[in-house]
Rosetta silent file (secondary structure, phi, psi, omega in degrees, C-alpha in Angstrom):
SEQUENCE: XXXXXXXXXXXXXXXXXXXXXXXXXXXXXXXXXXXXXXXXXXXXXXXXXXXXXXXXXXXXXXXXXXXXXXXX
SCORE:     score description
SCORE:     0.000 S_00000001
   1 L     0.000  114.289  148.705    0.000    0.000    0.000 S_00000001
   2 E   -73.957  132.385  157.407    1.212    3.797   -1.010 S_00000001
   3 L  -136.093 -178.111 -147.677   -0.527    6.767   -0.029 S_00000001
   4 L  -127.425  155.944 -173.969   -0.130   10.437   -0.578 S_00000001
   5 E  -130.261  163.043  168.689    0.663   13.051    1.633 S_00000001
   6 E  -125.934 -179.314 -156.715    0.952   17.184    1.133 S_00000001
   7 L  -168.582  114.020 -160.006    3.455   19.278    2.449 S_00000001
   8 L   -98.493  123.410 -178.050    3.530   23.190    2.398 S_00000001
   9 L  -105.768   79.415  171.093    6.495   25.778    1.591 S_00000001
  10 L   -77.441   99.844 -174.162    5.893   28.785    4.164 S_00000001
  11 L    78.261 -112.228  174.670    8.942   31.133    3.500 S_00000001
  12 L  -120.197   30.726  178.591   11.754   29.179    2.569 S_00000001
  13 L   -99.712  168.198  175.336   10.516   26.274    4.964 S_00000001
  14 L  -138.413  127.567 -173.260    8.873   23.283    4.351 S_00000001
  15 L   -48.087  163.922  142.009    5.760   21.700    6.602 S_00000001
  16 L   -31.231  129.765  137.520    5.335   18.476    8.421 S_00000001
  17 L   -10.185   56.972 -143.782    3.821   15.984    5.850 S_00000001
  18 E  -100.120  154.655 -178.413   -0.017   15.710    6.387 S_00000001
  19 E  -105.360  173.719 -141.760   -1.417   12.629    5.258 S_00000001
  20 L  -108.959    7.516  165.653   -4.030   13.403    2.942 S_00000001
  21 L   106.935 -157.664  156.184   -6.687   10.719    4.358 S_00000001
  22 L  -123.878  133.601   13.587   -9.468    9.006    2.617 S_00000001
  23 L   -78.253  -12.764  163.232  -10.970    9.246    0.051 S_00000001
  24 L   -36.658  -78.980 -179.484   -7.740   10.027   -1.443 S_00000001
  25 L   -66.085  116.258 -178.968   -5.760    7.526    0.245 S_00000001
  26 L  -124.599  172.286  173.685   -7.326    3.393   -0.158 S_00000001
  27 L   -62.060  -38.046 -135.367   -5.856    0.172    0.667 S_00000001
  28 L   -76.976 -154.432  174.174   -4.822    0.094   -2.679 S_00000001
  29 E   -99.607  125.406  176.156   -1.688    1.454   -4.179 S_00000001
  30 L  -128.164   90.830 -176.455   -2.209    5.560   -4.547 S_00000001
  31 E  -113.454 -144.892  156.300    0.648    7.144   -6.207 S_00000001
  32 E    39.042   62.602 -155.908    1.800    9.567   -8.844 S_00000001
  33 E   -86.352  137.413  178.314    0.337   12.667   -7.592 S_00000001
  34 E  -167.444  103.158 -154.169   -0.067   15.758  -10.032 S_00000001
  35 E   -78.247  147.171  123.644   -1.711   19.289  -10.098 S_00000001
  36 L    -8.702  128.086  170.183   -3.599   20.977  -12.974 S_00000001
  37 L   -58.117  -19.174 -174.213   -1.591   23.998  -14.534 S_00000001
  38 L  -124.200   28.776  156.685   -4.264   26.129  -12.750 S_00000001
  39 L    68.339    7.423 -145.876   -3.992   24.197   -9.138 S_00000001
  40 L   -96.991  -47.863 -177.553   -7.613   23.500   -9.308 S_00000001
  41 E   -92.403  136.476  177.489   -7.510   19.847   -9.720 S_00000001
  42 E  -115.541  148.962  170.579   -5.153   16.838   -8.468 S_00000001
  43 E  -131.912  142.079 -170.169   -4.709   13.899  -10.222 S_00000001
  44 E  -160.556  159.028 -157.875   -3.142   10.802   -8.963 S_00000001
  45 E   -89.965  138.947  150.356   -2.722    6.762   -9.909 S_00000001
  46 E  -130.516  140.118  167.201   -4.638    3.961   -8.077 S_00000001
  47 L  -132.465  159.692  165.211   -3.800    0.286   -8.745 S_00000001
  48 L   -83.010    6.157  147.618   -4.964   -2.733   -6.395 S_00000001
  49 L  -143.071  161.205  146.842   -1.524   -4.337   -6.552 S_00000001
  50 L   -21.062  -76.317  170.612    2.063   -3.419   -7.541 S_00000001
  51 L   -95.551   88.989  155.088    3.050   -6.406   -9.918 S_00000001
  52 L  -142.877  179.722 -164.039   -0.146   -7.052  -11.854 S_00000001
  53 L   -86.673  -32.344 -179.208   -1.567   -7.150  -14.802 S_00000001
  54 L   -43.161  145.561  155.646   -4.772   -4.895  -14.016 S_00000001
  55 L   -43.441  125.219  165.983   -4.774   -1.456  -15.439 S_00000001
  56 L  -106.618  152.952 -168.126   -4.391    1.427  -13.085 S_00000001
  57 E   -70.297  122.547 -177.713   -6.957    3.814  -12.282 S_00000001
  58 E  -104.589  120.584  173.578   -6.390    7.220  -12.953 S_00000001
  59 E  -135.221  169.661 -170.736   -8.259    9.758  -11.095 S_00000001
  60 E   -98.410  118.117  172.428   -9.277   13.517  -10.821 S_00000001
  61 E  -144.673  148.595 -166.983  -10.545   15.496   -7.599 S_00000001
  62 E   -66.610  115.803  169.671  -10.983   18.923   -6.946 S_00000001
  63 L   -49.016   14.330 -162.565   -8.169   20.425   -4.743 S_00000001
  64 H   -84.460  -35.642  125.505  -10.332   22.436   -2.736 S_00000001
  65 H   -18.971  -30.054 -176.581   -9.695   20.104    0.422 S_00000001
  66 H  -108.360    5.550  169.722   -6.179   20.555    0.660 S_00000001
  67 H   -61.600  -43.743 -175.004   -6.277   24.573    1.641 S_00000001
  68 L   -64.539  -25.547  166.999   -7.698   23.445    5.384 S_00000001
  69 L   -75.495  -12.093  162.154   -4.545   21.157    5.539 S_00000001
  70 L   -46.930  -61.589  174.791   -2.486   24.065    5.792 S_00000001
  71 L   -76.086   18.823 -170.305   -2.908   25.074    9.029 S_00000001
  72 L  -109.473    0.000    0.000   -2.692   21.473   10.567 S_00000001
């Protein structure tokens, strides 16, 4: 299992990790994390195993959830 975390650059510092939860985060494998040229969307890979044959799922969710992780 992978999951994805965010992580904030306040001056020339960089936050704790937060992890970013569920529904983001599954048992599955959640990797390959990637904004939108215009921040508004993240997109990021789910497969149910590592080595397999299945296809992995690629999906889209609105970033508007990860502003409130700032301040944690």
């Amino acid at each position: 299992m992978r999951v994805l975390f965010v992580s904030f650059q306040i001056e020339s510092v960089w936050t704790e990790p937060t992890n970013l939860g569920s529904p983001i985060n599954s048992e599955d494998w959640d990797i390959h994390p990637s904004e939108s040229q215009d921040d508004r969307y993240l997109f990021f890979t789910r497969r149910e195993a590592w080595h397999t044959a299945e296809d992995s799922d690629i999906h889209r969710v609105s970033t508007d959830f990860i502003e409130p992780l700032r301040g944690r």
